[in-house]
C-alpha positions as CSV (number, residue, x, y, z in Angstrom):
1,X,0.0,0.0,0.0
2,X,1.0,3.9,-0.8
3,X,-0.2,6.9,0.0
4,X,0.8,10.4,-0.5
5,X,0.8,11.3,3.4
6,X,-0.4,9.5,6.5
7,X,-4.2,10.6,6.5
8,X,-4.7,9.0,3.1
9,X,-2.7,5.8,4.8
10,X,-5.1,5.6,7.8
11,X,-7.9,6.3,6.2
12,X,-7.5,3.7,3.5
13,X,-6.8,1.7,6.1
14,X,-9.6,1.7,8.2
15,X,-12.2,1.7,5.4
16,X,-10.7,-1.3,3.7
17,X,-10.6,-3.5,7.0
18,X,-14.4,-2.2,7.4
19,X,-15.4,-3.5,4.2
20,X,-13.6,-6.9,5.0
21,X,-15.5,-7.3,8.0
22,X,-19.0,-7.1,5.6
23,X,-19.3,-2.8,5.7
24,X,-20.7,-2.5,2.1
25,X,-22.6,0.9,1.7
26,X,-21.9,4.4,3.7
27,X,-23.8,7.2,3.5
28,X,-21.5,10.8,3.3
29,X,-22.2,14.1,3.6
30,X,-20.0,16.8,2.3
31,X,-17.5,18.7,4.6
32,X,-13.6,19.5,5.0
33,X,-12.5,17.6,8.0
34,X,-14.0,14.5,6.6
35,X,-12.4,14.8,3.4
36,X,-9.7,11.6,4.2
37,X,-12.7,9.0,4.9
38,X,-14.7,10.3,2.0
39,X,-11.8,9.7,-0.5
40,X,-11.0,6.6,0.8
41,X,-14.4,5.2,0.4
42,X,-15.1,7.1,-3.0
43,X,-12.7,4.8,-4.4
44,X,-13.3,1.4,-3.0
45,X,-14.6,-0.8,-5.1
46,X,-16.7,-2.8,-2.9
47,X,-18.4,-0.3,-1.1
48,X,-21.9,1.6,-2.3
49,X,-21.8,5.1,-1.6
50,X,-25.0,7.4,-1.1
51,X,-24.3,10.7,-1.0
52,X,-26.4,13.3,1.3
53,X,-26.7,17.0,2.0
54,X,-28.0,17.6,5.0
55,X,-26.4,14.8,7.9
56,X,-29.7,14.3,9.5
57,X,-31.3,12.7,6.7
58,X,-28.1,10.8,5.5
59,X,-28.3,9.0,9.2
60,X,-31.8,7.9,9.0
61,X,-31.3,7.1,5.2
62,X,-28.3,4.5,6.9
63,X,-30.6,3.4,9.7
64,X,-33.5,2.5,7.1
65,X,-31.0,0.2,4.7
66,X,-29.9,-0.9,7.6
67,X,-33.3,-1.8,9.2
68,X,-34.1,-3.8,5.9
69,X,-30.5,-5.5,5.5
70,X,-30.0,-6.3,8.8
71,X,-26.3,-5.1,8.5
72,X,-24.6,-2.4,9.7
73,X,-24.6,0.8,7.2
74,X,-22.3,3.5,8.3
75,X,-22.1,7.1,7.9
76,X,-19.9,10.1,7.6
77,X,-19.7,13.8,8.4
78,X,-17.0,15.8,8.9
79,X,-16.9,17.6,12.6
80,X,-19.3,20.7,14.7
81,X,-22.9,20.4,14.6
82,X,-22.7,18.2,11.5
83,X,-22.8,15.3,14.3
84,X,-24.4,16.0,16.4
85,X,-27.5,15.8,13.6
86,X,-26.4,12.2,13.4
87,X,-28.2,12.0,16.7
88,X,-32.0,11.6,16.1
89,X,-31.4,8.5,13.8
90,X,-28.6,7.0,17.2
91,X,-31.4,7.5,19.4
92,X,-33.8,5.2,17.0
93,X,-31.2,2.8,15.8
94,X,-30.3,2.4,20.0
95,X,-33.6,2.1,20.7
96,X,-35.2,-0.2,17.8
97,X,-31.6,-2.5,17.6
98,X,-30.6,-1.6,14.2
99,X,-27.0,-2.3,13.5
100,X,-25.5,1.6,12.8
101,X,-22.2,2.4,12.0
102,X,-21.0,6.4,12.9
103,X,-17.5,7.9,11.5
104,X,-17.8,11.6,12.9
105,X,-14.3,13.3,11.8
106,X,-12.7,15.6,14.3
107,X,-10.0,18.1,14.8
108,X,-6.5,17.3,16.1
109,X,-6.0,17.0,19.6
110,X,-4.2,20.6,20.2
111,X,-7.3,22.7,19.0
112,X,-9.6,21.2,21.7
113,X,-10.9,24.0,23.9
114,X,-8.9,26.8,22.4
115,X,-11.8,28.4,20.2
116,X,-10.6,27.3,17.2
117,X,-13.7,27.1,14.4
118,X,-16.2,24.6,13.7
119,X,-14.5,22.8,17.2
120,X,-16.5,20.9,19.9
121,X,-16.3,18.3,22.4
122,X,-17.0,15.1,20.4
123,X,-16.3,12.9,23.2
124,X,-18.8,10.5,23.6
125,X,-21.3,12.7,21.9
126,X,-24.0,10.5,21.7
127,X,-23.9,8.7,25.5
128,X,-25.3,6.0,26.2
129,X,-27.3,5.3,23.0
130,X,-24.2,3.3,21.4
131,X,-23.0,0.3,21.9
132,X,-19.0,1.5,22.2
133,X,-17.4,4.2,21.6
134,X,-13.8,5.2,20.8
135,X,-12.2,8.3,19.8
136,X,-9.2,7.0,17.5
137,X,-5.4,7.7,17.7
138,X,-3.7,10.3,15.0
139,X,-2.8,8.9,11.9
140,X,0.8,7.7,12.1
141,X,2.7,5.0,9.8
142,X,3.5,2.5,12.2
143,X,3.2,-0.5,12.4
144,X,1.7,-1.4,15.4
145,X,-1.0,1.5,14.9
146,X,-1.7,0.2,11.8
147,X,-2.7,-3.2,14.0
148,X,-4.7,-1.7,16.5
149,X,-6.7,0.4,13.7
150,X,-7.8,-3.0,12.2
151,X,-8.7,-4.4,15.1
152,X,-11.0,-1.3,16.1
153,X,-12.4,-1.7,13.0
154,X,-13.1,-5.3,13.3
155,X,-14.6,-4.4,16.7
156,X,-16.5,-1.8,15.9
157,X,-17.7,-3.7,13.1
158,X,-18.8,-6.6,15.3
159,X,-20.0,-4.4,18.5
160,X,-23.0,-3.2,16.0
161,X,-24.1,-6.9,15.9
162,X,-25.0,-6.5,19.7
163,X,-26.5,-8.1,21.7
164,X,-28.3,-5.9,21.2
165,X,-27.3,-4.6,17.8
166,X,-27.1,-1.0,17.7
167,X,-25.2,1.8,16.7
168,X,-21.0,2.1,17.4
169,X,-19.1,5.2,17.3
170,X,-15.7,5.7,15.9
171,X,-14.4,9.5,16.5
172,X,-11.4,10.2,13.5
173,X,-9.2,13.1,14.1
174,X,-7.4,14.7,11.5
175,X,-4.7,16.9,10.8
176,X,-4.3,19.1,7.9
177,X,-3.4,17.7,4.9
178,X,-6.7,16.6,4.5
179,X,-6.6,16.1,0.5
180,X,-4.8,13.6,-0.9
181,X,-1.6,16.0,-1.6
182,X,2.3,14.1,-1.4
183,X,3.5,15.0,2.0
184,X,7.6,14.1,1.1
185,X,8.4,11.8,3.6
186,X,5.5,11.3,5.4
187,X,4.2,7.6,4.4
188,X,7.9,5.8,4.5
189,X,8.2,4.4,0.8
190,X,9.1,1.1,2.6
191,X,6.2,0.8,4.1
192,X,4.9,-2.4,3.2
193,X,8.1,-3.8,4.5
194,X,8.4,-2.0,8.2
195,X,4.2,-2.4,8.4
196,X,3.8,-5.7,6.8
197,X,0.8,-6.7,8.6
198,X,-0.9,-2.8,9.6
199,X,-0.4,-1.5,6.1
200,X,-1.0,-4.8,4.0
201,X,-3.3,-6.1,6.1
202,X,-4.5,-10.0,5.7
203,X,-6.2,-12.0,2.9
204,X,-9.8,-10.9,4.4
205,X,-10.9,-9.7,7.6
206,X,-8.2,-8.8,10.2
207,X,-10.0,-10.5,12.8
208,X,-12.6,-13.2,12.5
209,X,-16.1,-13.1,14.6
210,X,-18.3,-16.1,15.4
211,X,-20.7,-15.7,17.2
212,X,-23.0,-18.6,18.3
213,X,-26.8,-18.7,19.1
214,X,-28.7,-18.6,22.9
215,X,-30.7,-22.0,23.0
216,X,-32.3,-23.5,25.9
217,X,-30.9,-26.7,27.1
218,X,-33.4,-29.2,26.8
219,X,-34.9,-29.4,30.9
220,X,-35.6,-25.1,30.3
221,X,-37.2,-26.5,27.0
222,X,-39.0,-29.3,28.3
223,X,-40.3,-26.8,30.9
224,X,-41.8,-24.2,28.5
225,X,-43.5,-26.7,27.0
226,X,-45.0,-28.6,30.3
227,X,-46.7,-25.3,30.7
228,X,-48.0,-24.7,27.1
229,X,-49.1,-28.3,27.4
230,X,-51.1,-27.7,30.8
231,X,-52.8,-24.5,28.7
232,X,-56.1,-24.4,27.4
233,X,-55.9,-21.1,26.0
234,X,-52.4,-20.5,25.2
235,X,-51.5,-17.0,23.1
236,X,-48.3,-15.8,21.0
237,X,-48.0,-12.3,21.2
238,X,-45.8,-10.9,18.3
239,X,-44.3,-7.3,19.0
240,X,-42.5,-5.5,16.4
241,X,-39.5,-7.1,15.3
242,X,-36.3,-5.2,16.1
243,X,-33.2,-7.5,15.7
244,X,-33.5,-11.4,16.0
245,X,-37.0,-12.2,16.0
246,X,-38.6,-15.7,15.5
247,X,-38.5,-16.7,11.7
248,X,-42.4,-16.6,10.4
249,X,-41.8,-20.6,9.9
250,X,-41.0,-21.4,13.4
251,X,-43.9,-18.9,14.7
252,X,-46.4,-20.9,12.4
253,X,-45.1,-24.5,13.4
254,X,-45.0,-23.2,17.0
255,X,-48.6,-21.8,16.3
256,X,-50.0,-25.3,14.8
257,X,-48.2,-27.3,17.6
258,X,-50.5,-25.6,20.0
259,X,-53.5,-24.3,18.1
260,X,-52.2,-20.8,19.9
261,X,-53.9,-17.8,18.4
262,X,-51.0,-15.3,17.4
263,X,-51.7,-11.8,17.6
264,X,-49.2,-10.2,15.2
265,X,-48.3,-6.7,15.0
266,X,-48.1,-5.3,11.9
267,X,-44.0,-4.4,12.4
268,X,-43.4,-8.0,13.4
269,X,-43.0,-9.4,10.0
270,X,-45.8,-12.2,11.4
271,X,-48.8,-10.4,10.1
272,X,-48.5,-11.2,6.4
273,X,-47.2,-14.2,4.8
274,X,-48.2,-17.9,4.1
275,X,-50.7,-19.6,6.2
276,X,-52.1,-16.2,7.8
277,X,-55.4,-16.6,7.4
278,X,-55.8,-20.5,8.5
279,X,-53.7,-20.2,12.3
280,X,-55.0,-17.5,12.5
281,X,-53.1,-14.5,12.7
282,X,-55.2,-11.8,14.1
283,X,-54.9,-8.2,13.7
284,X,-58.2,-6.6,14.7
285,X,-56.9,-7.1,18.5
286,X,-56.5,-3.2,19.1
287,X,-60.4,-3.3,18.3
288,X,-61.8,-6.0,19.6
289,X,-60.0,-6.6,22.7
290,X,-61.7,-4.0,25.0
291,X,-64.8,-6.2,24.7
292,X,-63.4,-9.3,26.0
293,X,-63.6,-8.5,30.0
294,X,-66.4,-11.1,30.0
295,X,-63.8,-13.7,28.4
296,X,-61.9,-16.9,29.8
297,X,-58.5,-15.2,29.9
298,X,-55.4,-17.1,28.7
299,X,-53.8,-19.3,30.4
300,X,-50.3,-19.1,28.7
301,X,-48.5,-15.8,27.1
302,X,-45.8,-16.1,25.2
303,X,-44.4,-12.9,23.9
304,X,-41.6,-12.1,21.5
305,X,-40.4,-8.6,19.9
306,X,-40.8,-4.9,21.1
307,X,-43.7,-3.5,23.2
308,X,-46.9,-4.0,21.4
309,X,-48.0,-0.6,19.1
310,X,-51.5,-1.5,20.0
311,X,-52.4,0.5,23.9
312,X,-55.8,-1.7,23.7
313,X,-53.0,-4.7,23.7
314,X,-51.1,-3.4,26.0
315,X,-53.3,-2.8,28.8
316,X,-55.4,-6.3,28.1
317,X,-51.4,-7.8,28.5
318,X,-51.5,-6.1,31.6
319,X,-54.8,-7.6,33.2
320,X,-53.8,-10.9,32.3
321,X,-53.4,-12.7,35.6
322,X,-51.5,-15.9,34.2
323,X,-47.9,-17.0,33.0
324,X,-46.8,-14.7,30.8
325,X,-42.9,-15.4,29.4
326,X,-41.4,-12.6,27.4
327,X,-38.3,-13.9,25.1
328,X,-35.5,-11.5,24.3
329,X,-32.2,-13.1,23.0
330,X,-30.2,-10.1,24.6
331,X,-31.7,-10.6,28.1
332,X,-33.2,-7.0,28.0
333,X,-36.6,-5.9,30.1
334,X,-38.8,-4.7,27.0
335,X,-42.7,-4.6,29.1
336,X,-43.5,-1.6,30.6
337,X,-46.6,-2.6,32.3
338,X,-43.9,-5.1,34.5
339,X,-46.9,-7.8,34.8
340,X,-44.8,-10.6,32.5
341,X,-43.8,-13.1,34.9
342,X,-40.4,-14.8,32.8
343,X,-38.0,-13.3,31.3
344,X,-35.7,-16.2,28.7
345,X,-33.0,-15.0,27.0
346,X,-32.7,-17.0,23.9
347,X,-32.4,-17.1,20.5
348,X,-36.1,-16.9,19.4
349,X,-36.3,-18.8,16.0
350,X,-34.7,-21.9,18.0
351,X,-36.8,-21.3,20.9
352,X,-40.3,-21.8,18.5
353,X,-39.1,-24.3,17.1
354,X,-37.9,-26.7,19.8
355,X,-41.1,-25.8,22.1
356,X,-43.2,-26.9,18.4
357,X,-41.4,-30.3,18.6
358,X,-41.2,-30.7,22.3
359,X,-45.0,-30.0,23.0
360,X,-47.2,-32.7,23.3
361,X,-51.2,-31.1,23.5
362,X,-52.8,-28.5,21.7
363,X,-55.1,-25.8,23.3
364,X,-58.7,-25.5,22.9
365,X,-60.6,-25.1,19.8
366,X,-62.8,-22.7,21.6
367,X,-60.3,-20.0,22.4
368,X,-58.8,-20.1,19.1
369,X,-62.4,-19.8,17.3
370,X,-63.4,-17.1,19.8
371,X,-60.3,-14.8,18.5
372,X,-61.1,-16.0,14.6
373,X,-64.6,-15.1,15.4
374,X,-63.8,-11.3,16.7
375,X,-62.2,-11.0,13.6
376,X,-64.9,-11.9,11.1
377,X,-66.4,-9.4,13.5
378,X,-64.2,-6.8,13.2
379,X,-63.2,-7.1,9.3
380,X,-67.0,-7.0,8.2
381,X,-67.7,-4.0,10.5
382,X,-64.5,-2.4,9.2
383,X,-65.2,-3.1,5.4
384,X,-69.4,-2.0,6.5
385,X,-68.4,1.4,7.5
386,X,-65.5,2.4,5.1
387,X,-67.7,1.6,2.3
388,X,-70.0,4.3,3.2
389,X,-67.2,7.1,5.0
390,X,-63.2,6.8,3.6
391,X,-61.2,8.5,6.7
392,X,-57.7,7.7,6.9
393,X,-58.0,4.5,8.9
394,X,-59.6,3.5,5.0
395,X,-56.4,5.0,3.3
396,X,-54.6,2.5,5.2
397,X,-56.8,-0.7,4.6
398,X,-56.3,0.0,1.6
399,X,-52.7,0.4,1.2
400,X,-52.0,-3.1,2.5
401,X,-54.5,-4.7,0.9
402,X,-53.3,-3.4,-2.8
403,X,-49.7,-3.0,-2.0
404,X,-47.7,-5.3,-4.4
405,X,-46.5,-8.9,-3.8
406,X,-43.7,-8.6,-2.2
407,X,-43.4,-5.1,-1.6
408,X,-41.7,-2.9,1.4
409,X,-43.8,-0.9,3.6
410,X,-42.5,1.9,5.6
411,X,-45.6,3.6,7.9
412,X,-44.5,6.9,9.8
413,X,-45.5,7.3,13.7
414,X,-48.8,9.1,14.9
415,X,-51.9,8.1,13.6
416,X,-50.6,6.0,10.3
417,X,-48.8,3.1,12.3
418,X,-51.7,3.1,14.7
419,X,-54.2,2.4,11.3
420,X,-51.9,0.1,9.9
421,X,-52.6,-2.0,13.1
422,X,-56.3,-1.8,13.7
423,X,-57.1,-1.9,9.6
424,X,-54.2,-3.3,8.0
425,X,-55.8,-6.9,7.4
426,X,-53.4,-9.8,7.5
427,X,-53.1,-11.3,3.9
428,X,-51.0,-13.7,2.4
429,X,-48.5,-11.6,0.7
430,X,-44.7,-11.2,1.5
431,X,-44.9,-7.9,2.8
432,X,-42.4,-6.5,5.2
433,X,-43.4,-3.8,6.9
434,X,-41.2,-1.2,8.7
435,X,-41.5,1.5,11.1
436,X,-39.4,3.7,13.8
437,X,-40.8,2.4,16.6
438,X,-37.8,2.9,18.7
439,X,-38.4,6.1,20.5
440,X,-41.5,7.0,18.1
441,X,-40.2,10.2,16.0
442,X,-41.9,11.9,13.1
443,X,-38.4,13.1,12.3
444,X,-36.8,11.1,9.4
445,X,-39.7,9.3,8.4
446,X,-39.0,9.7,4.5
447,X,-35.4,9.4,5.0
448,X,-35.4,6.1,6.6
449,X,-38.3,4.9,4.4
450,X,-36.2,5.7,0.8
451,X,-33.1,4.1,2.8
452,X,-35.0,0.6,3.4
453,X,-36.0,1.4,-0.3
454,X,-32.6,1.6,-1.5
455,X,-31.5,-2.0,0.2
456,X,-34.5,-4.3,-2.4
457,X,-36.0,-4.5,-5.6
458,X,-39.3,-4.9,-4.0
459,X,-41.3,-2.1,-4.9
460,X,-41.5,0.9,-1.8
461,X,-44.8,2.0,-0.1
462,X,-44.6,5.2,2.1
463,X,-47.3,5.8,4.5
464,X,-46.8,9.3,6.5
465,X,-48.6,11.9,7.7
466,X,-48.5,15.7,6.6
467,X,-46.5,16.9,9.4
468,X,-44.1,13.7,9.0
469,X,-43.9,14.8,5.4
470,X,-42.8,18.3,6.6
471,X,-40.1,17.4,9.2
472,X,-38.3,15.2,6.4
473,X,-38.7,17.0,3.0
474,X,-34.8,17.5,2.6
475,X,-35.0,13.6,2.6
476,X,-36.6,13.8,-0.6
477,X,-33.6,14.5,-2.2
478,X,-32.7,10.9,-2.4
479,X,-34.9,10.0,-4.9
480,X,-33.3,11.4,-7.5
481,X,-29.8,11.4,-5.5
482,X,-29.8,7.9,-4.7
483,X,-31.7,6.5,-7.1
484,X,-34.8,5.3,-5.2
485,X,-38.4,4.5,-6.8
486,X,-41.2,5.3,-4.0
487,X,-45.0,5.6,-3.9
488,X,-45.1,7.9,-1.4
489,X,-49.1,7.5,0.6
490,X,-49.6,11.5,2.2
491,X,-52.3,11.6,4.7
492,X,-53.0,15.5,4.7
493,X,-55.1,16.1,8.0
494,X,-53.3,19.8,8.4
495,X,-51.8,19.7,11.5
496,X,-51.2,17.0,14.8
497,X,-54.6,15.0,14.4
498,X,-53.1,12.4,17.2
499,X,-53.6,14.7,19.8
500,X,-57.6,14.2,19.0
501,X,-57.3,11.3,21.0
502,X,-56.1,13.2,24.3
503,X,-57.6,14.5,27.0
504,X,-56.3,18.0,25.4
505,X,-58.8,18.0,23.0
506,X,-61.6,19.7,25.6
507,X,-59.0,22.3,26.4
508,X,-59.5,25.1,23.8
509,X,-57.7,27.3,23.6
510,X,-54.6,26.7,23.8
511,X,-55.4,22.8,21.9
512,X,-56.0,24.1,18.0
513,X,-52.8,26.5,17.8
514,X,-50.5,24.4,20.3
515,X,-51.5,20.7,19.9
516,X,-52.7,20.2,16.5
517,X,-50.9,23.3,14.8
518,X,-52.5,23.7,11.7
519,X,-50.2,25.0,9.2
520,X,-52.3,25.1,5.9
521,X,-49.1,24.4,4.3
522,X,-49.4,23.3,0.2
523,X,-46.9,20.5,-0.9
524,X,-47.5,20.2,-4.3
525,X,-44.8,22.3,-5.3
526,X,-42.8,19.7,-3.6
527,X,-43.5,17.4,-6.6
528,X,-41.2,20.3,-9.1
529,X,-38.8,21.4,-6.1
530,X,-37.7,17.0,-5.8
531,X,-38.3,16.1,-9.3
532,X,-41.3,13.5,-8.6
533,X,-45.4,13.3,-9.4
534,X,-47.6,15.1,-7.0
535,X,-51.1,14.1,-7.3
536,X,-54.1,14.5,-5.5
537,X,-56.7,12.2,-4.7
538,X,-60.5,13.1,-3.2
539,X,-62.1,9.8,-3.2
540,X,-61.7,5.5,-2.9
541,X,-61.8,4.9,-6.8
542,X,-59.5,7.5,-7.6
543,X,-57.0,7.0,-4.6
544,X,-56.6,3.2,-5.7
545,X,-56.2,4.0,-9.2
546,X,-53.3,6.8,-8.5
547,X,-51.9,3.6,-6.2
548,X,-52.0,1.1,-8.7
549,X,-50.5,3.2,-11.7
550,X,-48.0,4.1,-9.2
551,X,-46.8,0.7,-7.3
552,X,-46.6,-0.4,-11.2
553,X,-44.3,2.0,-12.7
554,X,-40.5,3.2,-12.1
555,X,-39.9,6.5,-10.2
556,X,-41.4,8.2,-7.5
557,X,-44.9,9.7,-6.6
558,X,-46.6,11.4,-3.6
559,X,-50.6,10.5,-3.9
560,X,-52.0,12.9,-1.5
561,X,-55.6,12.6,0.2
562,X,-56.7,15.4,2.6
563,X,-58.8,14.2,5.5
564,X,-60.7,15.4,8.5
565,X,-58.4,14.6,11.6
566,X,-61.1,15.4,14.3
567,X,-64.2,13.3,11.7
568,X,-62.0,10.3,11.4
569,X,-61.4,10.2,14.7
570,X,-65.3,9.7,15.3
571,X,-65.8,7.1,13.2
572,X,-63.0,5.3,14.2
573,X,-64.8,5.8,17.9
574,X,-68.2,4.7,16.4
575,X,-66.4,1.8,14.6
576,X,-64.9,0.4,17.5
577,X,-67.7,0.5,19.9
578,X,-69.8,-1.2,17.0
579,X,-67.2,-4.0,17.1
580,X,-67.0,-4.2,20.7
581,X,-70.8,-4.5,21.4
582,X,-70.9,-7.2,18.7
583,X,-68.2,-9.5,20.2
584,X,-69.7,-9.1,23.6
């Protein structure tokens, strides 16, 4: 290896031993201090580079590709406040276990707390909300540096795997040169020779990671399933998925095993897929289940993935006086209503499956038909009342019933991902569907959603809301940047329509100008500022035909359908004490 001086060497360095340890896309932003890592990772050959303006949206661009990979995407932006709008998307990837990769570059050592410009204490900027940290040493040509910069690559690499997996933050200080210019004498011409290992490096990654699985031993096993067994009305609960979660073929063979209802959310890639409809997978819970006081409660919980989106779920989780085992393969507490009674820290796809073989009983064929009978309830009532008044719960039903097979689905936070669970019908379609559930933003919606994009073929459904749409609009940049196709779904309801649902709502002023903000913004010219269709919709027929032309061809459009926020929120109310007098 040569370089021109010792910035080029080191960063050279460290990017090629993280794209031996499996790094293969970045996201970069432009700045000065930075320049070393961009260059170096401009010209790799085995590395996809996304390029982003504006660092907020290039780290939740990252954390969405990585969301949809499962494998870390990193991200680079040269030093000052340009990192700290990393930030947002750490909190989410910390939170929601997606693998996250953060190169923040830095000045030398000397101009720390002198005033110098664009300077600030990088430091473990982000906390607690990564999974290590490390501020590197100056670039020198030696050997032994050269080591320990592959190693902390490797590391760092490896530490975003988890348990939990998360995001890892590698601080790179730089002195001026920054550009690739010959510094005479800098990089000994020898170097190869004094540094055979630092600057050569080995055939592949530096150092090697295996990393085995958490399984049961077979008395825990034979356990779990003794209970299950002694169950009459025994119940999966699927949260949404956020790092290791059980496969859907392990949670349908656990599923027949025990003739367990599963209540899938719609983020824990159980809701859609083969066999959905026959289990059952149910997803009218948040609907129904405020009507089943009067029911036999079950008598076996067994709960996988984050907390629930569904509160109706939540709270009936809560008031369920019975075994209730959570399983989380990094040993972490994940239920805030602290009623589940075991915690079992294992892998869970190997967990399903060895409690579907070892079990020996099913459950009763009442329960499950009670829960399959809800949702006949609930689905008829559903398709009864949107047929005669389309609110944005409607938009939604009818997003994942038309979306393409397969297709990615990224749903913002607020009112969307709450529609998507209490409409979005299971179906027998490979759809994965995504969200930032982590701490719940409406910052980076699009960002994230065009990064998932960006990582599949399968064609990309956006479901946000208009103030969602607002936060993010620099995001839309990547379309045409970085080479994303998107139907992009915007529910206009002018302003916060969420905060309809609180207690707020009777408090008038200060509720219209405070909570729900209206901001009788127009977005249309959105469609000539990003290069991409805006059109409008004002009814069913003509909101489905927009969809369809638009899941079907290449490029990106925003179909936008204005809504009452404070009317949908009644029928929603209407609908759901309809379905809860008719189950009862």
């Amino acid at each position: 290896m040569t370089a021109p001086n010792r910035n080029v060497l080191w960063a050279e360095t460290l990017v090629s031993e993280l794209v031996a340890a499996g790094l293969d896309s970045v996201c970069i932003s432009p700045g000065s201090r930075s320049t070393p890592l961009t260059v170096a990772f401009a010209e790799h050959p085995d590395v996809r580079v996304f390029s982003h303006l504006d660092e907020r949206s290039s780290a939740f661009f990252a954390l969405g590709r990585a969301r949809r990979t499962g494998t870390p995407t990193a991200v680079v932006c040269t030093s000052g406040t340009a990192a700290a709008n990393f930030h947002p998307a750490v909190l989410e990837a910390s939170e929601s276990r997606v693998p996250l990769l953060l190169l923040t570059a830095d000045r030398p050592p000397e101009l720390q707390d002198s005033g110098a410009n664009q300077t600030t204490d990088q430091q473990k900027l982000y906390g607690d909300a990564v999974r290590s940290y490390r501020t590197l040493p100056e670039p020198e040509p030696e050997d032994r540096k050269l080591r320990s910069l592959r190693v902390t690559a490797a590391r760092a690499m490896r530490n975003t795997g988890g348990p939990p997996a998360g995001p890892v933050h590698l601080n790179v200080p730089f002195r001026k040169p920054l550009e690739p210019l010959d510094v005479p004498e800098d990089v000994p011409e020898d170097i190869e020779t004094t540094a055979p290992l630092g600057a050569g490096g080995r055939n592949g990654p530096f150092v090697s990671t295996t990393t085995g699985r958490t399984r049961l031993d077979s008395v825990d096993t034979e356990r779990l399933a003794s209970a299950i067994d002694d169950a009459d009305r025994p119940l999966i609960v699927c949260g949404p998925a956020d790092g290791p979660t059980p496969t859907r073929e392990s949670v349908r063979q656990l599923a027949a095993a025990t003739d367990a209802p599963v209540l899938a959310d719609p983020l824990s890639d159980q809701r859609f897929g083969p066999d959905v409809e026959t289990l059952p997978v149910c997803g009218g819970y948040d609907s129904y289940l405020d009507a089943a006081e009067d029911w036999p409660e079950p008598d076996f919980v067994l709960r996988t993935g984050a907390s629930p989106t569904s509160k109706v779920l939540r709270k009936y989780l809560r008031d369920v006086d019975t075994q209730q085992v959570v399983v989380d393969p990094a040993g972490q507490w994940r239920e805030a209503e602290f009623t589940a009674t075991d915690l079992v820290v294992a892998d869970p796809t190997a967990l399903f499956s060895d409690l579907a073989d070892a079990v020996a009983s099913p459950g009763s064929d009442g329960w499950r038909e009670r829960l399959a009978a809800a949702e006949r309830t609930h689905w008829e009532a559903v398709d009864e009342t949107f047929a005669e008044e389309y609110i944005e719960g409607a938009i939604c039903r009818d997003v994942v019933a038309a979306a393409p097979d397969p297709a990615t689905l990224f749903v913002s936070n607020s009112m969307p991902v709450r529609d998507i669970d209490r409409f979005g019908q299971p179906r027998e379609a490979d759809l994965t569907v995504l969200g930032n559930r982590g701490v719940s933003g409406i910052d980076g919606i699009t960002s994230t959603a065009l990064g998932a994009g960006s990582a599949t073929d399968d064609p990309l459904v956006v479901v946000t809301g208009d103030l969602a749409y607002y936060h993010d609009m620099n995001g839309l940049l990547a379309l045409s940047r970085c080479g994303v196709d998107a139907t992009i779904v915007l529910v206009n309801n002018d302003g916060g329509g969420i905060f309809h649902k609180l207690p707020i709502e009777d408090f008038d002023p200060p509720f219209t100008e405070q909570f729900k903000t209206p901001h009788g913004l127009d977005f249309e010219p959105t469609g000539d500022l990003y290069g991409l269709e805006f059109k409008r919709a004002d009814d069913r027929a003509t909101f489905l035909s927009l969809f369809e032309e638009s899941v079907g061809s290449d490029g990106a459009t925003v179909i936008e359908f204005r809504t009452d926020a404070e009317g949908s929120h009644r029928v929603r109310d209407r609908l759901h004490e309809r379905v809860c007098e008719t189950v009862q």
